[in-house]
C-alpha positions in Angstrom: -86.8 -12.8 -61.8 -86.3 -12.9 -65.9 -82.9 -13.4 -65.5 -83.0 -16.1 -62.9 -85.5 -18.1 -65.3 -82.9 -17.5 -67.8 -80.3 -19.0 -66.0 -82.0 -22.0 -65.1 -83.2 -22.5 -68.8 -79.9 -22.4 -69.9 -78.6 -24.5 -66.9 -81.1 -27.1 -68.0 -79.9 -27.1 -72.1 -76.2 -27.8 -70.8 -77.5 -30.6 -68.7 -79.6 -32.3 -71.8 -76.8 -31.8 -74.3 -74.4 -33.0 -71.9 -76.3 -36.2 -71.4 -76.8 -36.0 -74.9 -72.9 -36.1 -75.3 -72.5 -39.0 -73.1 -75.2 -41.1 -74.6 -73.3 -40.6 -77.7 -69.5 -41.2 -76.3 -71.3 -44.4 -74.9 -72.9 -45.6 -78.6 -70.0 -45.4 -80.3 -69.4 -49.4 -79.7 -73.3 -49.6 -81.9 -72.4 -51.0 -85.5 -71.3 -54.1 -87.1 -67.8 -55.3 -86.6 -65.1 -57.5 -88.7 -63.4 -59.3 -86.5 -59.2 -59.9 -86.5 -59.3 -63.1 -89.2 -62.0 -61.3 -90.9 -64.3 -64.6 -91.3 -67.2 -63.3 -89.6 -69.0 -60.0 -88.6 -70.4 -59.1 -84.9 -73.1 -56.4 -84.7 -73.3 -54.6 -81.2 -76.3 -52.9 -80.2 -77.5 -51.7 -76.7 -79.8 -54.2 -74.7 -81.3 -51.2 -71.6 -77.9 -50.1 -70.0 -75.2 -53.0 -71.4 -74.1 -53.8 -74.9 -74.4 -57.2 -76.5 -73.0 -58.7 -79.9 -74.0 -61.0 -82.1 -72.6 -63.0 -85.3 -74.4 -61.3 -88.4 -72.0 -62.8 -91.3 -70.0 -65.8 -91.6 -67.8 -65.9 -94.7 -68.3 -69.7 -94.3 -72.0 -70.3 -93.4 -71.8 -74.1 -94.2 -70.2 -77.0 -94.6 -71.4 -80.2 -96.3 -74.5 -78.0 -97.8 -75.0 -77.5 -93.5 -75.2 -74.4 -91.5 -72.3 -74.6 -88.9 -73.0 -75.5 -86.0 -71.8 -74.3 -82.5 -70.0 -77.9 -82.0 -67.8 -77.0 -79.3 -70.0 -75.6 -76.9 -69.6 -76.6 -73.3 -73.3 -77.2 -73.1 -74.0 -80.5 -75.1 -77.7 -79.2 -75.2 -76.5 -76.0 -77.3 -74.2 -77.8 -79.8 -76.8 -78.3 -82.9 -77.5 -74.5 -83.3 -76.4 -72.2 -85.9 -73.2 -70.5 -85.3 -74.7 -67.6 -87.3 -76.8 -65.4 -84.9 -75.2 -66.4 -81.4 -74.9 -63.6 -79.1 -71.0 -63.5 -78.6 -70.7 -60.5 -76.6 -73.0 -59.9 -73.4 -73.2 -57.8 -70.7 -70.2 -54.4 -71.5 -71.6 -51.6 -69.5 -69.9 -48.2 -70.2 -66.9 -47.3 -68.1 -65.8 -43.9 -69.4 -63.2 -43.0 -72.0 -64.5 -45.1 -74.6 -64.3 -48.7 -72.4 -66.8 -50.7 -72.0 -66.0 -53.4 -68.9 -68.1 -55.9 -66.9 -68.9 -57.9 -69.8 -68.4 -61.7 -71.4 -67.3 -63.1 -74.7 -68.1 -66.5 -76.2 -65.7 -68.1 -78.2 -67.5 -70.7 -80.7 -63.8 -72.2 -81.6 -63.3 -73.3 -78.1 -67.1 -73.4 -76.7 -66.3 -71.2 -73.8 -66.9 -67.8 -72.7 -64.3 -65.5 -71.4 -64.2 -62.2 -68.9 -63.5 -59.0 -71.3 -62.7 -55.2 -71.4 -63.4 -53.6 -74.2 -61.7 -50.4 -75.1 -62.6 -48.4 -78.6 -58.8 -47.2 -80.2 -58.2 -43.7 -81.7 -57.9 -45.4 -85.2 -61.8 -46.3 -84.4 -61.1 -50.4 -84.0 -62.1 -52.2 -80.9 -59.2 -53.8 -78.9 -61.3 -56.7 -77.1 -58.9 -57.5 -74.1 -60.3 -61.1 -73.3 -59.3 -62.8 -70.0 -58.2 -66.6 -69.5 -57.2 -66.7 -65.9 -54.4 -65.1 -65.6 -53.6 -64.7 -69.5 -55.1 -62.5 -71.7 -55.2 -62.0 -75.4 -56.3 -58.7 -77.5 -58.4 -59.0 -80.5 -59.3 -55.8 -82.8 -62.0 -55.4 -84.5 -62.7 -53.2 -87.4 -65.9 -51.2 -88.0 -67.9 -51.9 -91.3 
């Protein structure tokens, strides 16, 4: 009977540090990124099950002595807020092998947002595969 308890202890530590292990493998996205023309930084942290991003740093915050705006935005109501702080990413749930899929990226330089993959590199950058249609366009980001 010892040994059987045993064996179902230890059963039950290899289940909890292999979820452990996954939560982490999932996480790995969690940080604050520069992004490809290094003018501003997106942190990514987990919202419940999906990841979201948000612009933390602009290397231009202003213009005219003004914060910039989001000016392009399809939704006229939306155009007079502050670029800085707009959630940019939304909704990447974890795939497996270090992708994150499901998800949507706003682009403040043309107002829209776009379907998009993402998929963490061996060299530890993002490659954000965004889709237009059928065009799509990587963008790699570098961790901070």
């Amino acid at each position: 009977m010892q040994s059987l308890a045993r064996l179902f202890l230890l059963l039950l530590c290899t289940l909890a540090w292999a979820a452990h292990a996954a939560d982490k493998s999932e996480d790995t996205i969690l940080g604050v990124w520069l992004t490809d023309q290094k003018d501003s930084k997106i942190e990514v942290a987990r919202h419940g099950a999906s990841y979201a991003g948000k612009i933390v740093w602009l290397q231009e915050p202003q213009r005219d002595g003004k914060p910039v705006v989001d000016a392009k935005n399809e939704d006229a109501s939306l155009r007079s807020r502050p670029i800085l702080g707009i959630e940019i990413l939304s909704g990447f749930a974890y795939a497996s092998d270090s992708a994150w899929k499901g998800g949507m990226v706003y682009s403040p330089r043309t107002g829209k947002s776009y379907p998009a993959e993402i998929k963490l590199g061996k060299d530890g950058r993002l490659d954000i595969k965004v889709k237009d249609g059928m065009f799509s366009k990587h963008v790699i980001w570098t961790r901070q």
